[in-house]
GUVEX-795924 format. One record per residue (C-alpha): residue number from 1; residue in three letters; chain; x, y, z. Coordinates in Angstrom, 1 decimal. Each point is the difference from the previous one (the first is absolute). Example, Ala and Ser with C-alpha at 12.3 -4.5 7.8 and 13.67 -1.06 7.14 Angstrom:
// GUVEX-795924
<n: 1; res: ALA; chain: A; east: 12.3; north: -4.5; up: 7.8>
<n: 2; res: SER; chain: A; east: 1.4; north: 3.4; up: -0.7>
// end
This chain:
// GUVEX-795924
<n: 1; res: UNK; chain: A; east: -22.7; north: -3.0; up: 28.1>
<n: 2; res: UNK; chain: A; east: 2.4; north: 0.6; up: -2.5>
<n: 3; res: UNK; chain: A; east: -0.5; north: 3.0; up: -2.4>
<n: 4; res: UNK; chain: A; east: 2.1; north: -0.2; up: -3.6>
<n: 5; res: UNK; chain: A; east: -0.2; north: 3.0; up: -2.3>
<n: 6; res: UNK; chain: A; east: 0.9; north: -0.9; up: -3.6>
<n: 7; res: UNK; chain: A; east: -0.8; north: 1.7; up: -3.3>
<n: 8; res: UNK; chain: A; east: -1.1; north: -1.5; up: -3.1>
<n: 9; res: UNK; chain: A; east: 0.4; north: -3.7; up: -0.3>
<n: 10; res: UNK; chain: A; east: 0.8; north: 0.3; up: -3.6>
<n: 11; res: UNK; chain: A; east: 2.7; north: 2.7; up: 0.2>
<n: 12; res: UNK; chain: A; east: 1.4; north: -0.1; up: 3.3>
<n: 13; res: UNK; chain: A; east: 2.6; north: -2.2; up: 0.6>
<n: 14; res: UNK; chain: A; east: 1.3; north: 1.0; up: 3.2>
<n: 15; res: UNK; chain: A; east: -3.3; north: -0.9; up: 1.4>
<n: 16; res: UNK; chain: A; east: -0.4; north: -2.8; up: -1.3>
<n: 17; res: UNK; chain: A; east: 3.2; north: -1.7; up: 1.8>
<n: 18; res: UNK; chain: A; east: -1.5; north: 0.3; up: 4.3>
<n: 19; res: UNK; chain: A; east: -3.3; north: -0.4; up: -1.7>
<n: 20; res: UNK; chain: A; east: 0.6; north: -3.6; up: -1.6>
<n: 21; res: UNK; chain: A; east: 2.4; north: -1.1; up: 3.1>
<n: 22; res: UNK; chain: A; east: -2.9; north: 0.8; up: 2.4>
<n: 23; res: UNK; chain: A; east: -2.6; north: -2.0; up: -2.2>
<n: 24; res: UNK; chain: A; east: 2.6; north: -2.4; up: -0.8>
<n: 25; res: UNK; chain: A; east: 0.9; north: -0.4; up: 4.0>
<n: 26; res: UNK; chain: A; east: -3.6; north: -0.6; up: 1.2>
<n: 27; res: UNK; chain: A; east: 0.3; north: 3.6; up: 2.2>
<n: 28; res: UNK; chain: A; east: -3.5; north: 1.8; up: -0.2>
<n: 29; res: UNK; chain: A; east: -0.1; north: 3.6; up: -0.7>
<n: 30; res: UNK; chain: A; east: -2.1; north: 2.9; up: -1.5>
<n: 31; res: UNK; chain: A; east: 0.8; north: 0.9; up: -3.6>
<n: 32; res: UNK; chain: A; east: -0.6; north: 3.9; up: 0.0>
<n: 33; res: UNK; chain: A; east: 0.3; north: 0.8; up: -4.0>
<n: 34; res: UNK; chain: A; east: 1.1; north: 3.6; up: -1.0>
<n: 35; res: UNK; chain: A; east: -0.3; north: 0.6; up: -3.8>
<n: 36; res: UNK; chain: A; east: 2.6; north: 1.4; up: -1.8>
<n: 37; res: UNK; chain: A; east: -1.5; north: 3.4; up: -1.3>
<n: 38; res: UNK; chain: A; east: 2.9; north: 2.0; up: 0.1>
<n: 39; res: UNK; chain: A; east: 3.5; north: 0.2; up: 2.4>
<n: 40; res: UNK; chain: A; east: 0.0; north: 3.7; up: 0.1>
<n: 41; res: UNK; chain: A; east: -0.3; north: 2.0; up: 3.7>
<n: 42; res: UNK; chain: A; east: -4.1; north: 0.5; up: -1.4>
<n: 43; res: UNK; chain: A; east: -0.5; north: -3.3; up: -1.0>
<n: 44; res: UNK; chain: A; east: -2.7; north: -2.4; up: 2.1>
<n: 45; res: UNK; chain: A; east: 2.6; north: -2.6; up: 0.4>
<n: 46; res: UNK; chain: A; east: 2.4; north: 2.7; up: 1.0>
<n: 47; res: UNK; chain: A; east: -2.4; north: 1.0; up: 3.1>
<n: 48; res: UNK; chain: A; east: -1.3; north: -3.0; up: 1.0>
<n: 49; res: UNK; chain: A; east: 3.6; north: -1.9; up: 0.4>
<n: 50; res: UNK; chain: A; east: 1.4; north: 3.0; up: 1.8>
<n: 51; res: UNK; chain: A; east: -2.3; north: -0.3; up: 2.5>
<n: 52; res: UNK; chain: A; east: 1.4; north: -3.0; up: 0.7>
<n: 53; res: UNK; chain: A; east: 3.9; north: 0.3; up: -1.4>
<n: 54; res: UNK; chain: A; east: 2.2; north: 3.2; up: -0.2>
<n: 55; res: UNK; chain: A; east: 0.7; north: -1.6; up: -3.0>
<n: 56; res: UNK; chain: A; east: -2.5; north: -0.3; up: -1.9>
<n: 57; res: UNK; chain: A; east: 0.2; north: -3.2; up: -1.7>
<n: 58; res: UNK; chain: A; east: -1.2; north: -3.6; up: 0.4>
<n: 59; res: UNK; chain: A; east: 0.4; north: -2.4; up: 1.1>
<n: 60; res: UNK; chain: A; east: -0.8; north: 0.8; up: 3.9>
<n: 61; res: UNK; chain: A; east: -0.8; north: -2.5; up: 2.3>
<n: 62; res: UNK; chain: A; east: -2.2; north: 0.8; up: 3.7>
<n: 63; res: UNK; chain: A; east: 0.2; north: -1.6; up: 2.3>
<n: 64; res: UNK; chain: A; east: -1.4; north: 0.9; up: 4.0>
<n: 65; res: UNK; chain: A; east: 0.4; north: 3.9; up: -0.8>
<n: 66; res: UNK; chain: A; east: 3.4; north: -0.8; up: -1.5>
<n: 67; res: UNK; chain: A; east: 0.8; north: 1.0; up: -3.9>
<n: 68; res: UNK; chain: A; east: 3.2; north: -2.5; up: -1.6>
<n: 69; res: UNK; chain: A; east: 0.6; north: 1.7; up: -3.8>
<n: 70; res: UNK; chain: A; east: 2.5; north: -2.0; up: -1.9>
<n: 71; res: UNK; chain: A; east: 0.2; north: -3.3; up: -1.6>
<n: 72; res: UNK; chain: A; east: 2.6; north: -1.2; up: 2.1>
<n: 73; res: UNK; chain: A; east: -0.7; north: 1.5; up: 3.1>
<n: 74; res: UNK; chain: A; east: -3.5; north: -1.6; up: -0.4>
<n: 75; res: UNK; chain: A; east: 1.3; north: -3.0; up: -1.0>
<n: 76; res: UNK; chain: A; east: 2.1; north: 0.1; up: 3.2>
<n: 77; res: UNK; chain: A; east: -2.7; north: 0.9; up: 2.3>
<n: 78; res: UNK; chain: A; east: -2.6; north: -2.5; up: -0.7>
<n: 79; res: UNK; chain: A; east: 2.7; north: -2.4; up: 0.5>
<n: 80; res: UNK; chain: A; east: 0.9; north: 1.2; up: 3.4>
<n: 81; res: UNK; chain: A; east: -4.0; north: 0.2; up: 0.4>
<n: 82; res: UNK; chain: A; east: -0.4; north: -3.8; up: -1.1>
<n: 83; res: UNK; chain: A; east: 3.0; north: -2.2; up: 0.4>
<n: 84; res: UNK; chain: A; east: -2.3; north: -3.7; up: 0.1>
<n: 85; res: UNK; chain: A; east: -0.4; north: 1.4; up: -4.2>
<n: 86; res: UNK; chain: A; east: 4.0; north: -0.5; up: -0.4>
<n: 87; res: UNK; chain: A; east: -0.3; north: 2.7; up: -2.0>
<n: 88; res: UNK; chain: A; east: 3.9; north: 0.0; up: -0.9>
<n: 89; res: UNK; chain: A; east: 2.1; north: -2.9; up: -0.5>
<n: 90; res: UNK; chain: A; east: 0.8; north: -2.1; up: 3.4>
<n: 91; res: UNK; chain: A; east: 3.8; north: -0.5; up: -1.2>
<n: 92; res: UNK; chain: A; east: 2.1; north: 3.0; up: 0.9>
<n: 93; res: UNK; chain: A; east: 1.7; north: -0.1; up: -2.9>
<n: 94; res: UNK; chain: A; east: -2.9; north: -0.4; up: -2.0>
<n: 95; res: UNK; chain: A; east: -1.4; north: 2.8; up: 1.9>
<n: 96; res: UNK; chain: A; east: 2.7; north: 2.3; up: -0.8>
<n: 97; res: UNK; chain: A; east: -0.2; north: -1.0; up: -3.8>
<n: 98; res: UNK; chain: A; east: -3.7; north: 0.9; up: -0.2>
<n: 99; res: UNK; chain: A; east: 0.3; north: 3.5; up: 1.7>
<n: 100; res: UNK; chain: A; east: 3.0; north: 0.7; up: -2.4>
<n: 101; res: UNK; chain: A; east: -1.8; north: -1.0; up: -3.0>
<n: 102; res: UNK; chain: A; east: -3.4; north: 2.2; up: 1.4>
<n: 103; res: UNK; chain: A; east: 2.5; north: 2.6; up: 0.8>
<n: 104; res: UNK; chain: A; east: 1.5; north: -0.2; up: -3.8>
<n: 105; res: UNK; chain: A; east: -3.5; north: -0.2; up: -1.3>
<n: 106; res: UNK; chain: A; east: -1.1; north: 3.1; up: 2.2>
<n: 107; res: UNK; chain: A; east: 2.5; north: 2.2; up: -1.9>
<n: 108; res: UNK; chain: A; east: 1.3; north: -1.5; up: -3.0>
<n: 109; res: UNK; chain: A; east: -0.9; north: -0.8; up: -3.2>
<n: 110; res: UNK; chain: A; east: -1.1; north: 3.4; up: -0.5>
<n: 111; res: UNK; chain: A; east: 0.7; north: -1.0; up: -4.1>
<n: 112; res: UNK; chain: A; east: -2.8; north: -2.3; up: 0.0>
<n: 113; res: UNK; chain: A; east: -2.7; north: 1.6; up: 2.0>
<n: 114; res: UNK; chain: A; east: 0.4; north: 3.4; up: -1.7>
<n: 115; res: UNK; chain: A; east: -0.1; north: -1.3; up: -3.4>
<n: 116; res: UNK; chain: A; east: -2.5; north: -2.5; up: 0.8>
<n: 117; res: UNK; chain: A; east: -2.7; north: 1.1; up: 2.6>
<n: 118; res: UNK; chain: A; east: -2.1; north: -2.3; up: 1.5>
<n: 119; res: UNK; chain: A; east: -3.5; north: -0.4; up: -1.6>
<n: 120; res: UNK; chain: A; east: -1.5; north: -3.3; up: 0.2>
<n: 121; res: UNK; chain: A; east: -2.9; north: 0.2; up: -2.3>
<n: 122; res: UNK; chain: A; east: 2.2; north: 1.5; up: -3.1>
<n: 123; res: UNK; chain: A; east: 1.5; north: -2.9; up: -1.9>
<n: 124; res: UNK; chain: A; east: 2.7; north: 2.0; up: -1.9>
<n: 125; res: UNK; chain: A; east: 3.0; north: -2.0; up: -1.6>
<n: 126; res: UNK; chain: A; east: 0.9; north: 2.7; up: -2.5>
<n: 127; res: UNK; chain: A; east: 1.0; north: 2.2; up: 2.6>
<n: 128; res: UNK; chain: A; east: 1.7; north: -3.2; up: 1.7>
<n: 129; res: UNK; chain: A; east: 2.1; north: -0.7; up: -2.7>
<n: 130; res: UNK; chain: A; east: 1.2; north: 3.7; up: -0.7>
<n: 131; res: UNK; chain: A; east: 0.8; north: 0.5; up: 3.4>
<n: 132; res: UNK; chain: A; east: 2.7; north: -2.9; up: -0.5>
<n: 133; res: UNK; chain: A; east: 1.4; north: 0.7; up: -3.0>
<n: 134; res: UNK; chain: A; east: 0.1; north: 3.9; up: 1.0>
<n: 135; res: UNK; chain: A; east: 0.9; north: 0.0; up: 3.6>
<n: 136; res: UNK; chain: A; east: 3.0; north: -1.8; up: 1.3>
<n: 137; res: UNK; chain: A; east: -1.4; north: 0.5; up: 4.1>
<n: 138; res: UNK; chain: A; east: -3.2; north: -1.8; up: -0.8>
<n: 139; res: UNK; chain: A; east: 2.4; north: -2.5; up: -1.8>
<n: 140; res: UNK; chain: A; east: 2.1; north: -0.1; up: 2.7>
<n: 141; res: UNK; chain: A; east: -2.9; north: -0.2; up: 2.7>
<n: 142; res: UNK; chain: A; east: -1.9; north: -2.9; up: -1.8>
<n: 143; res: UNK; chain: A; east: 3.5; north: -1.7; up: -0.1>
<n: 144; res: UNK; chain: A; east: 0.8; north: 0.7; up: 3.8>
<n: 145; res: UNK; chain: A; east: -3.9; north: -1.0; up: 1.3>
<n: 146; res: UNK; chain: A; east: 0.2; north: -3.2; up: -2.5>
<n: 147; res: UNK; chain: A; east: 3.5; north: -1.0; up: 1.5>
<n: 148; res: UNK; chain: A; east: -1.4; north: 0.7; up: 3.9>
<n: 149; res: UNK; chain: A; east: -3.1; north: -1.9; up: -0.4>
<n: 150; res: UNK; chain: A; east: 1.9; north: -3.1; up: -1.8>
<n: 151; res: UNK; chain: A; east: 2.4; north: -0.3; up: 2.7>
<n: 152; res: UNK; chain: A; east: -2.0; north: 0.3; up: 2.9>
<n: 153; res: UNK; chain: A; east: -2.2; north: -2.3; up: -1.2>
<n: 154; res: UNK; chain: A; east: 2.4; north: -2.7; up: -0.3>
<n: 155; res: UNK; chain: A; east: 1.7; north: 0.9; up: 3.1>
<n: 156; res: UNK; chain: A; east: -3.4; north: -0.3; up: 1.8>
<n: 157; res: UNK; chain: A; east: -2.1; north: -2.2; up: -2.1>
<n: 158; res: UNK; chain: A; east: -2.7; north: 1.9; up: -0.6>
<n: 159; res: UNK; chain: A; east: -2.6; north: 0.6; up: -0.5>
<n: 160; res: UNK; chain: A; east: 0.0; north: 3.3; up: 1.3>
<n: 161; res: UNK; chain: A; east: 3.6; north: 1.8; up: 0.4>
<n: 162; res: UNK; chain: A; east: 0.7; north: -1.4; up: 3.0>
<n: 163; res: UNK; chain: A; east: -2.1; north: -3.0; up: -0.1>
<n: 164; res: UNK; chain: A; east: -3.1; north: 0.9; up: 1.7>
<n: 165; res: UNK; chain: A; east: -1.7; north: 3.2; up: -0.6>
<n: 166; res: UNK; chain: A; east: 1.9; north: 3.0; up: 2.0>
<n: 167; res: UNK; chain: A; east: 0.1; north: 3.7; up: -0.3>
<n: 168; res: UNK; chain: A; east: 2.2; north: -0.2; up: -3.2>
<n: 169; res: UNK; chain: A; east: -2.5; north: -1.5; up: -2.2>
<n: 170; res: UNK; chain: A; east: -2.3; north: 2.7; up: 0.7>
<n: 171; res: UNK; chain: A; east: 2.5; north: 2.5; up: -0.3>
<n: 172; res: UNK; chain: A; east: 0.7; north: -1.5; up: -3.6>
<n: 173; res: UNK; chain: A; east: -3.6; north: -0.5; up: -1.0>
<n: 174; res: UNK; chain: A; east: -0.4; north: 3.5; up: -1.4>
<n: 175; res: UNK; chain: A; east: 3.2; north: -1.1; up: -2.2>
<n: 176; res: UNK; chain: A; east: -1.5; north: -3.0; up: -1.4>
<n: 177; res: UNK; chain: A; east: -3.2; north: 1.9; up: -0.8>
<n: 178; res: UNK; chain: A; east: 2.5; north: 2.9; up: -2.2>
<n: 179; res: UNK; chain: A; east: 1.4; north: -3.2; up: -1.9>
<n: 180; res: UNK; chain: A; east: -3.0; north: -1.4; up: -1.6>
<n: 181; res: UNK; chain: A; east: -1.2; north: 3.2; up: -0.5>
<n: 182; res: UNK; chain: A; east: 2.9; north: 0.7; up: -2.2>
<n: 183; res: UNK; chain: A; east: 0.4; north: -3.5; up: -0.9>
<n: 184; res: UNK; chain: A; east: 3.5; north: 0.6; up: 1.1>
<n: 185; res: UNK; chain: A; east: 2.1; north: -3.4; up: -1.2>
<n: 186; res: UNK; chain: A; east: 1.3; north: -2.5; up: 3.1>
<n: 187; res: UNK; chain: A; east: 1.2; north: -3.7; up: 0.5>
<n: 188; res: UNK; chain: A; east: -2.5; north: -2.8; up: 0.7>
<n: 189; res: UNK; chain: A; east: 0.4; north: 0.0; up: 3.7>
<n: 190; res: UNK; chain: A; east: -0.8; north: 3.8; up: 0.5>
<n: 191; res: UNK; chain: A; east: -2.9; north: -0.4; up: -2.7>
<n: 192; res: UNK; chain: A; east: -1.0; north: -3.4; up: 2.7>
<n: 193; res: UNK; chain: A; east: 0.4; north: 2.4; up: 2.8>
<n: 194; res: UNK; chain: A; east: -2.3; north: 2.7; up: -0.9>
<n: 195; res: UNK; chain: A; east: -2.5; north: -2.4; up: -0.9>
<n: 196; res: UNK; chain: A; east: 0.2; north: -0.8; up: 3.6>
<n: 197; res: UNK; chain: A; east: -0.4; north: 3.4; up: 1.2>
<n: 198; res: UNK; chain: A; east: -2.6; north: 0.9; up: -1.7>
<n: 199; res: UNK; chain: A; east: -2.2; north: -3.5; up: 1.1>
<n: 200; res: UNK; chain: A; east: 0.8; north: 1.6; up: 3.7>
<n: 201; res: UNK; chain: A; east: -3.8; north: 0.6; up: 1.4>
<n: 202; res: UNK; chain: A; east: 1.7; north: 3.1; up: 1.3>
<n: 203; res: UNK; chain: A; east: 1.1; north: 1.0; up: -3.5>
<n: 204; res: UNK; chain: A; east: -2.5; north: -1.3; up: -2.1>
<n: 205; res: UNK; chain: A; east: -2.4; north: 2.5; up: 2.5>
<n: 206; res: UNK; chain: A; east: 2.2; north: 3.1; up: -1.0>
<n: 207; res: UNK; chain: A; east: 0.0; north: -0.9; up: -3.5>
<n: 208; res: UNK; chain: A; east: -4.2; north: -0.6; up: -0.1>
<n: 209; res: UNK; chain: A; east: 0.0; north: 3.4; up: 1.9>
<n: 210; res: UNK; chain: A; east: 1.8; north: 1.6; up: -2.4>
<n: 211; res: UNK; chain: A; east: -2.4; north: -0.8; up: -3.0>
<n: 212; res: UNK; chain: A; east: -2.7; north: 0.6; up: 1.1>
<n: 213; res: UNK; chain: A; east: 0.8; north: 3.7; up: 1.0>
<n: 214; res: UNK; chain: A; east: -0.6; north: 0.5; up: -3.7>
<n: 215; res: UNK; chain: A; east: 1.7; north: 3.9; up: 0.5>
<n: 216; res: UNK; chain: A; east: 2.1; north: 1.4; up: -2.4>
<n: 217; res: UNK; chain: A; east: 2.0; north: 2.6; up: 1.7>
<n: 218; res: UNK; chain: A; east: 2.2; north: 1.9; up: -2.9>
<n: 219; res: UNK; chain: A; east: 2.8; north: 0.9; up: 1.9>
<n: 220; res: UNK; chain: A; east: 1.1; north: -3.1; up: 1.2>
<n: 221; res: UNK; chain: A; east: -0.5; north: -1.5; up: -4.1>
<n: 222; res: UNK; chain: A; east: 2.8; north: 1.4; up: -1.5>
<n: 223; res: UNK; chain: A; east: -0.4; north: -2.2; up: -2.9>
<n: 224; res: UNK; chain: A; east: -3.5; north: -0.5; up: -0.8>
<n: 225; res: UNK; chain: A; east: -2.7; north: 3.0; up: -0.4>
<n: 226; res: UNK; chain: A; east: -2.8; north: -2.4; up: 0.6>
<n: 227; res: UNK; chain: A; east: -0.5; north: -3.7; up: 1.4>
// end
């Protein structure tokens, strides 16, 4: 049986992507939930993901004695793990696109998801609407994700990025849950597309998960002191 380590389902966005493409794919696994009451050496989380990642950090997927940290590389292994799921795009040149695009994902737009953490049960358009008049990255970020998304979908045909549901979508839904958060301003077709991610059984799950944890954790709310 698979294991999958994740934080909270409100704050953590990093889990949230292998979590939803598991759900999403049909592949049964465990969900082993570690709080997030601190990142320091002391913390619970600290000790209990160490014991399972040098790291320290989620997500981290078991499998058979084996630990896989990393979206990608978990991403990557349950596709190697279960092929029949065409978990990536059958067209190699589709293919290639939707690892560059995770790949981009993975480490870029660092201007939008500094500025604007991921915290689905906040509805906060004030700080949206700051962020873009203050920030050129995050400008520059919505602008870049808002071009992607159009273009694939009309190079694919939706719905999804690549037509059917793959890898990228998951790897994206944490981005589509930062921009009606923020209420973040995109075309019709992007608005069309997130409506449906979040109708996704896979999604929708994360989402119900993440309100009803009902915990405000202070250091992951840098701009609210209360729900």
């Amino acid at each position: 049986m698979i294991q999958l380590y994740i934080g909270n389902k409100n704050y953590s966005s990093w889990s949230m992507r292998p979590w939803v493409l598991l759900r999403e794919a049909g592949i049964d696994f465990e969900e082993v939930f570690v709080r997030f009451d601190g990142f320091g050496p002391a913390s619970q989380f600290k000790t209990t993901i160490k014991g399972v990642n040098p790291v320290g950090k989620v997500p981290v997927l078991m499998h058979d004695g084996l630990a896989v940290w990393d979206t990608l590389a978990i991403a990557e292994y349950v596709a190697e793990q279960f092929p029949e799921k065409q978990l990536w795009p059958q067209d190699r040149a589709a293919r290639a696109r939707a690892r560059s695009v995770c790949a981009e994902m993975h480490s870029g737009f660092v201007g939008l998801r500094s500025t604007c953490p991921m915290n689905i049960e906040a509805q906060l358009p004030e700080v949206g609407a700051l962020a873009l008049r203050d920030k050129p990255a995050v400008r520059a970020d919505l602008e870049r994700i808002c071009n992607l998304w159009s273009g694939l979908l009309q190079a694919h045909g939706g719905p999804m990025l690549f037509g059917d549901f793959s890898v990228a979508d998951a790897y994206f839904a944490p981005v589509v849950m930062r921009l009606k958060t923020y209420a973040l301003p995109v075309p019709a077709d992007v608005v069309a597309y997130m409506a449906r991610v979040c109708a996704l059984p896979g999604v929708k799950a994360w989402i119900d998960g993440a309100l009803a944890e009902q915990d405000f954790i202070d250091f992951e709310e840098p701009f609210r002191l209360q729900r």
